[in-house]
Structures are given as structure tokens and as C-alpha cells.
C-alpha positions, 0 to 999 in steps of 0.5 A, spaced: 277 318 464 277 321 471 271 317 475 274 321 482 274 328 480 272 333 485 267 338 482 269 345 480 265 352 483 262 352 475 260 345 476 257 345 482 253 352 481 251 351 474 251 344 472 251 340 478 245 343 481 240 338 481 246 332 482 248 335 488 241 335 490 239 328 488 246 326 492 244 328 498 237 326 498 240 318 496 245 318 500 241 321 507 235 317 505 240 310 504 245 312 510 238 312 515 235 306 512 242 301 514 243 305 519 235 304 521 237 296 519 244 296 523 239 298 530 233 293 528 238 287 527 242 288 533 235 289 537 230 284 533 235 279 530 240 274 534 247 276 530 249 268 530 243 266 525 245 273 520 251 274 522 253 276 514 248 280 513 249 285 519 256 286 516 254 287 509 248 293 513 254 294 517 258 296 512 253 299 507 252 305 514 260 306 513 260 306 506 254 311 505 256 315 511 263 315 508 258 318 501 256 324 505 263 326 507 266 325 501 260 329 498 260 335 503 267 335 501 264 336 493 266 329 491 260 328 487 263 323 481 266 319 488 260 318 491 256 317 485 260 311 485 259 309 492 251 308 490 252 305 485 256 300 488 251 299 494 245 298 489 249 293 485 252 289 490 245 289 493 243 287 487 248 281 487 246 279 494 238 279 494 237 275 487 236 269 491 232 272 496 227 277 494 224 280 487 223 287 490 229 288 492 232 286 486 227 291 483 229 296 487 236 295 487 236 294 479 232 301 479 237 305 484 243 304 480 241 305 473 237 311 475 243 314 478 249 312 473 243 315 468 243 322 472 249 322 474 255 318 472 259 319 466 258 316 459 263 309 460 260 308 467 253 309 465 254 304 460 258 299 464 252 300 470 247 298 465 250 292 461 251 290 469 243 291 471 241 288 464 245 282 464 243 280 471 235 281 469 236 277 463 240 272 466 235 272 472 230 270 466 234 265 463 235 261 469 226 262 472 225 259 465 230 253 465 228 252 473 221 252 472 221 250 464 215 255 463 216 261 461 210 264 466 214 265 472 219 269 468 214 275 466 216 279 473 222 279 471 221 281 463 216 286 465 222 289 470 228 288 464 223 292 459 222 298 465 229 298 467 231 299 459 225 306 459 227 309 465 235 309 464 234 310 456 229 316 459 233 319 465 239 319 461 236 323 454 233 328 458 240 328 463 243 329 457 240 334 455 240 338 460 246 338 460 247 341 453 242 346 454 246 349 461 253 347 456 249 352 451 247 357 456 255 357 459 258 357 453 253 363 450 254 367 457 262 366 456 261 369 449 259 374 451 263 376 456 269 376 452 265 380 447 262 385 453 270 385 456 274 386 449 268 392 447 270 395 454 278 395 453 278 399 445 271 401 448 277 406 451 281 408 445 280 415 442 283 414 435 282 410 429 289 408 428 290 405 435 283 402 436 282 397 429 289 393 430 288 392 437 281 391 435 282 384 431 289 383 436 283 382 442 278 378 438 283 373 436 286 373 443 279 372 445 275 368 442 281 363 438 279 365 430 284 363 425 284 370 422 280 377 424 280 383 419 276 389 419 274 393 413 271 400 413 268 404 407 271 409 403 268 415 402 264 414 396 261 407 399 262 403 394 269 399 396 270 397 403 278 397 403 282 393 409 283 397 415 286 393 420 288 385 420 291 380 424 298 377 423 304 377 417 298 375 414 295 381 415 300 387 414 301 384 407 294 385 405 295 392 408 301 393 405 297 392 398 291 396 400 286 389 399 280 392 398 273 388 396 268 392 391 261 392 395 255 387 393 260 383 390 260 376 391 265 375 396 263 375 404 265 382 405 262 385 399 256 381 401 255 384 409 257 391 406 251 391 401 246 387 405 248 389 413 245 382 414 251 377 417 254 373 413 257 365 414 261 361 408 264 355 409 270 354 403 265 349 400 261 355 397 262 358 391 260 365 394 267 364 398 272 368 396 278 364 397 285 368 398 291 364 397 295 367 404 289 364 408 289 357 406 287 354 413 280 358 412 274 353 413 269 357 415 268 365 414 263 369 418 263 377 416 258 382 420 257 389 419 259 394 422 254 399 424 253 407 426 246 408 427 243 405 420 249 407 416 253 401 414 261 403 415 264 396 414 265 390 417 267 385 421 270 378 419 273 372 422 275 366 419 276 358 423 280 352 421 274 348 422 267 347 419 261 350 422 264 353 428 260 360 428 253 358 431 248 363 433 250 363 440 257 365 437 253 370 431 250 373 436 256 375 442 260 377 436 255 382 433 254 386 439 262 387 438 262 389 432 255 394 434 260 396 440 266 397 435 261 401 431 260 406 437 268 406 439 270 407 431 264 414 430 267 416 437 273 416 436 272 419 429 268 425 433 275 425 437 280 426 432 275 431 428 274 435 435 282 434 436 283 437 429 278 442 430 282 444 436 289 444 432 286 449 426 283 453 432 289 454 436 292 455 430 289 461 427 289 464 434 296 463 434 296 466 427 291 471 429 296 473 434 301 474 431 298 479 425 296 482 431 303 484 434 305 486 427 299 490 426 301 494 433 308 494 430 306 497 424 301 502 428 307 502 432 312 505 426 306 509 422 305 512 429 312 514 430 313 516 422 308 520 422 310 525 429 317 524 426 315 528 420 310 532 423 314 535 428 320 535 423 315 541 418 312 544 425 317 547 430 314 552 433 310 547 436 314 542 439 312 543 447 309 549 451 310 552 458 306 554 462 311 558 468 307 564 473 301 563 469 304 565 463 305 560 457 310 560 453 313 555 446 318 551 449 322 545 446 327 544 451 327 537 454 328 536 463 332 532 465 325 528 468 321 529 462 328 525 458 327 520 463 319 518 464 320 517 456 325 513 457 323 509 463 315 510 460 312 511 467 310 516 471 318 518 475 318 523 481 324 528 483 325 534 486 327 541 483 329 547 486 326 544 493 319 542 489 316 535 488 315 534 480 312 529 477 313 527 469 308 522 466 310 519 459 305 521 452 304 513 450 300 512 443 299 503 444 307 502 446 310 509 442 311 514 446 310 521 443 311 525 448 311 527 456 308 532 461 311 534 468 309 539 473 310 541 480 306 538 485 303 542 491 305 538 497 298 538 500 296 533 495 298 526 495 302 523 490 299 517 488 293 522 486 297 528 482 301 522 478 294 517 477 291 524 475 296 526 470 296 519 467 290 520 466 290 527 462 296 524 459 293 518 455 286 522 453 292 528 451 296 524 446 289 520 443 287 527 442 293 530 439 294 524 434 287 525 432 289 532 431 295 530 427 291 526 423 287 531 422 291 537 420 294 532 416 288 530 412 286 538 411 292 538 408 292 533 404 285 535 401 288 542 400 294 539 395 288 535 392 284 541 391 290 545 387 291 540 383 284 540 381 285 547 379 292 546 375 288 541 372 282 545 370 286 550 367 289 545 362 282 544 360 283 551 357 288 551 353 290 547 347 298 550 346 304 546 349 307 552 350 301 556 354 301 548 358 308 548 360 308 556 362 302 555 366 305 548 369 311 552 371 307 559 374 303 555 379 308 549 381 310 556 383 306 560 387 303 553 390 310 550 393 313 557 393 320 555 389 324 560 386 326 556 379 323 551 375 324 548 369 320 542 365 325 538 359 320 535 353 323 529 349 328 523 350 334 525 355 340 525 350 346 520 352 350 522 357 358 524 354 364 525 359 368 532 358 376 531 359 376 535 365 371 530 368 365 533 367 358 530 364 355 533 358 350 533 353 
């Protein structure tokens, strides 16, 4: 056992409060009384006569100043035992002189190994002391053969007995309240600075195995596994847990019915912490922990709704006290919290992910939509440009219009380039602009520009015209299209009203082919009833009947 240790800043700003304090006070009080001793013999009492005790004060001055040197230095254990040598020795050499110094010297030592000294010294000092007033009583007794003269020191023996049992019970005490305090204190600052850490992750898979990884770290347990319930709440199945141990389990999807009898399936039913030593019969033992002694499993909370659970197991019996309880609670309140956050970020991720795909796939519908207009568009002008050649363009020279479908070598290339060109013909400016429908060009205008007007203003001006042009013309288009199609629709509801009429095949058929006729314009026409016989080759290579 180290007597002469130096004090740690723990212990000197937590447990060794109140033994610095009392040291400095004895040591100051002891170091002015020899010092007051040592001046008053030199001035009062002739050194040939005391010679002996002048050294001993003299001595006893250095020995406490050394005291204080040492306890300025945070030596505390050393200069205790400075004290108690000096009351000892005091109490040796005044047990023939007087009985209250022997008092006070009993008192000092046993007072200060009681406060201060460690369990062996403090026992050593008091055998010390009592033995010395009980042999002093022993010997008055023997000495006087009365046991009158005796009393004093009986009287002292029974006082040094309760002050040192009393000092040295609430000393201990003391002690076990500030141990308590420190130990509380630590646990939770493991569990506020391991909350801080997965406090950080934002996914579920990265934060349980981290999780179970930091509270094994941190607070030395045995095995840690978090459990979290399935949707339906009625299994609590392993989420994360530490070791080969616990990639087994995971690996067979170790679950726990909850209400069960075992810990988990307690905690989740009840959402109260739930503390089995391997003695009890609710505890579930499992054949791959068997160093398990002692159990503790907590719920694992997001607001009052019960998601799992966190467990931990020790090799030791009784190792999950309520400050141990408590620290570990606000962790698993703290791993709720993490687990809801990181589930709304993987939910807000996903959310994002579905978003951006149907933006992406939104676009893509867009772009083949514009392309199928694209193509519709250019189809439809093919076609109606194709049955409509008289109006393939118009010019318009000396103020007189006139049909024209012959393409300029400006027009041809403002089609081409699909923006606005400008060239010179015949010493004249001109300007061709493009006719665009979305990205499909159906056409082109060109005209001379006057040179008093700017440039910029006769293109920005025929591009104008040109866009509001080819959006008209395409609804011009669609329109003659639709009369159109309205009158084929309206001649064959007559053809078909005419059938109602008639209910001779022969008349039918007449009737079929004179108004095909005049409505399509053909000069022959011809309708077949019945199957169509096979077809035979002739010799000569031709097909028939």
C-alpha cells in the first residue's frame, strides 16, 4: 500500500477538500506552538538543564515546517503521517510527565489518522494509542494498588474509542457519498459524451452497431444489443449487437415475442427498466453468453411510444446500481431521439430520391412529348402542304401579291441555321427569319429592309411576327383539317341514312358505289361478296381464279 503518494487534481478538488483544510490548519497551529516552544526555551529556560527537550522542540519545528513544504506541494498521505508521528512520539515522551499532554496527544493522533490516514495506518495508530492508555492503566493500578488513581485514564481510553470509531464512520462515509457523486458524475459524462457521438449519425444501419460498439467501450459491460420492434409491435427483433456473439445472433434474426417472460419481452410490454441476475427465473439465459451474471435491459422510447430496447449484460452479480440505471436511461432516451431523427432523414432522403425521380422521369415524358408534337407537327405540314400546292407561299413585289413557292437562297438558310440571317441582294438589305412550331421549322418569311431603320429593329420585329405567324397558321391548319374531317363524317351519315331505306342487297351495293363516287370523285369502282377464291398459277406466270 502507497502511504506517500502525491494527491491527484480529482482528489484534491472533490475528495481532499476538507483533508487539506484540516492539514493546513494542524500543521500552521503545531508549526507556531514548537516554533513559540523553541524561542520561549531559548529565552526562559537554561539549555543545560533541558537540553533533550529543546532538540526534541527543536526538531519537532522542522518536522512540521517540512509537513507544510510537503503539503504545499500536495503530498497530503506524507504529511499525515508527519502528525501522527509527532503526536505519537509526544505521546511516548509526556507519559511520565503530564496527563493532558498525553491526552492531547493521544486525541491528535487518533483524530488524525481517523480523518485522514488510510485503513492499515488508521488501524496501526489506534492499536498504538490504546495500547499505551491501557497499559498506562495497568501500570497506575499495579502502582497505587487502587484502581482510583486509574479512572483519568479509563475515562480517556473510553473517549479515544468514540471520538476515533465516530471520526472515522463519518470520514468514511463521507467518502462514500463524494465516491458516489464522482462515479455518478462519470457515468454520465460517458453517457452525454457517447449520446453526443451517434447523436451525429443520420442513418439507422451506421448508428445501432456504433451504438452497442461505444456502450461496450465506455462503460466495460460484457455484451450490449439493441432490440427495436417490428411494425405490428408484437416482436421486438435484434437490431444491432456487439461481438462474433452478436453477428450470430443477427445472422439468425434473434427475436423476443413482446410480454414475454424474458428481459426484453418484459421492458418492451411494461417500458419500465428491467434488472435480472442469472439466479432469477424470468432470466432468459442464452447458450452463447454464458459469462452473463447480471442483466439490465431499458426501454427505448420516442415520445411514449415504445420502439425497443436497450440491453446490457456483466460478468458480475449486482453491478447495475441506480446511478448506473439512471446514466444508462438517459442514453437509451438520447438513442430514442437519434433512431426517430434518423429515421425522418432516411424518410426525407427517400422522399427526395422518389422526388427527383419522377422529376426526372417527368422530363423525360416531356421531351418525348415535344418530340412526338415535333413529329405530329412536321407530319401534319408534310401532308397539308403535299394536297394543298397552291399555297405553298406568296410574294408580295411592287405591291402586288402573287403565289410563289420558290425557296431564296436566304430563306433556304434561315431554315437551315433556324435564326434570323441577313444578306445582301441586288445592293438591298435582307432579312430571312425562320417559322418555328416548338423546335420544327414550317416555314420562313424574308423581306427588304429600308436602310433608315436599324437592323436589330426590323429582325426583332419580323421575329415577332414570325412566332405569332406560324402559331396561327398551325391553328388555321388544324382547323381546315377538322372542318374537314367533320364533312367526311357528315357524308357518311348520309350514305349511312340511305341504307336505312333500303332492304335489297343489290340496291345497297348500287347505292355504295354511285355515292363513293361522286364523294371521292373516282371513275371506277367495283365492290366483291363472298369469300376470295384461291389464288392459281396460269402457265404463262400469271395469276387467276
Amino acid at each position: 500500500m502507497m502511504w506517500f503518494t502525491k494527491a491527484s487534481s480529482a482528489d484534491t478538488e472533490v475528495l481532499g477538500q476538507h483533508r487539506y483544510r484540516y492539514l493546513q490548519a494542524m500543521v500552521l497551529i503545531i508549526l507556531a506552538a514548537s516554533a513559540v516552544a523553541v524561542v520561549g526555551m531559548v529565552l526562559f529556560m537554561p539549555l543545560q538543564d533541558s537540553l533533550i527537550l529543546f532538540i526534541f522542540t527543536l526538531a519537532a519545528f522542522f518536522a512540521n515546517l517540512f509537513a507544510y513544504a510537503m503539503l504545499r506541494r500536495g503530498y497530503l498521505t506524507l504529511t499525515s503521517v508527519i502528525l501522527i508521528a509527532q503526536a505519537l512520539l509526544g505521546m511516548f515522551a509526556t507519559l511520565n510527565i503530564d496527563f493532558w499532554w498525553l491526552m492531547f496527544n493521544s486525541v491528535l493522533a487518533l483524530v488524525t489518522a481517523a480523518t485522514l490516514a488510510k485503513r492499515n495506518l488508521y488501524r496501526a495508530v489506534l492499536a498504538i494509542v490504546l495500547g499505551t492508555v491501557a497499559f498506562m492503566i495497568v501500570r497506575t493500578i499495579q502502582q497505587a494498588n487502587s484502581f482510583d488513581p486509574a479512572v483519568p485514564y479509563l475515562v480517556v481510553l473510553v473517549t479515544l474509542i468514540i471520538v476515533s470509531t465516530t471520526t472515522r464512520y463519518f470520514t468514511e462515509q463521507a467518502l462514500k457519498a463524494v465516491a458516489v457523486a464522482a462515479n455518478s458524475a462519470n457515468l454520465l459524462q460517458s453517457a452525454a459524451a457517447t449520446g453526443e457521438i451517434i447523436g451525429k449519425l443520420l442513418k439507422v444501419d451506421e448508428l445501432l452497431p456504433q451504438a452497442v460498439d461505444l456502450i461496450r467501450e465506455r462503460f466495460a459491460f460484457y455484451h450490449v444489443q439493441i432490440f427495436l420492434l417490428d411494425d405490428a409491435g408484437e416482436n421486438a427483433q435484434l437490431a444491432a449487437s456487439t461481438g462474433e456473439v452478436g453477428q450470430m445472433l443477427f445472422a439468425r434474426r434473434h427475436s423476443l415475442p413482446v410480454g414475454s417472460r424474458s428481459v426484453i419481452g418484459r421492458v418492451t410490454s411494461s417500458g419500465q427498466p428491467v434488472i435480472a441476475n442469472d439466479t432469477d427465473s424470468f432470466h432468459h439465459r442464452n447458450e452463447l453468453l454464458p459469462n452473463t451474471r447480471s442483466e439490465l435491459a431499458l426501454p427505448i422510447l420516442d415520445g411514449d411510444k415504445i420502439i425497443g430496447a436497450l440491453d446490457v449484460q456483466s460478468r458480475r452479480y449486482e453491478v447495475f446500481t441506480a446511478e448506473v440505471v439512471q446514466a444508462l436511461q438517459v442514453l437509451a432516451n438520447q438513442l430514442g431521439i437519434t433512431i426517430r431523427n434518423a429515421r425522418l432523414f432516411e424518410a426525407q432522403e427517400k422522399t427526395t430520391l422518389e422526388a427527383r425521380r419522377l422529376f426526372l422521369q417527368s422530363e423525360t415524358n416531356l421531351r418525348e412529348i415535344q418530340r412526338l408534337n415535333q413529329q405530329l407537327t412536321r407530319a401534319g405540314w408534310q401532308d397539308y402542304l403535299q394536297t394543298r400546292k397552291s399555297v405553298n407561299g406568296v410574294t408580295l413585289n411592287e405591291n402586288i401579291i402573287t403565289s410563289d413557292a420558290v425557296w431564296t437562297d436566304s430563306l433556304l438558310e434561315a431554315s437551315h441555321v433556324r435564326q434570323a440571317v441577313s444578306s445582301q441582294r441586288d445592293g438591298q438589305r435582307v432579312i430571312a427569319v425562320p417559322m418555328m412550331l416548338g423546335s420544327e421549322v414550317i416555314g420562313a418569311i424574308e423581306v427588304e429592309a429600308s436602310d433608315m431603320v436599324q437592323e436589330a429593329d426590323i429582325t426583332e420585329m419580323v421575329n415577332a411576327v414570325a412566332q405569332r405567324l406560324a402559331l396561327s397558321l398551325d391553328k388555321a391548319r388544324l382547323f381546315e383539317e377538322s372542318q374537314e374531317a367533320t364533312a367526311r363524317e357528315q357524308r357518311i351519315n348520309e350514305i349511312v341514312t340511305r341504307y336505312q331505306s333500303v332492304n335489297n342487297v343489290d340496291e345497297l351495293l348500287r347505292i355504295t358505289l354511285l355515292e363513293l363516287s361522286q364523294s371521292l370523285g373516282a371513275t371506277h369502282s367495283s365492290i366483291r361478296l363472298g369469300a376470295a377464291p384461291a389464288v392459281v398459277a396460269s402457265p404463262n406466270g400469271e395469276a387467276r381464279a
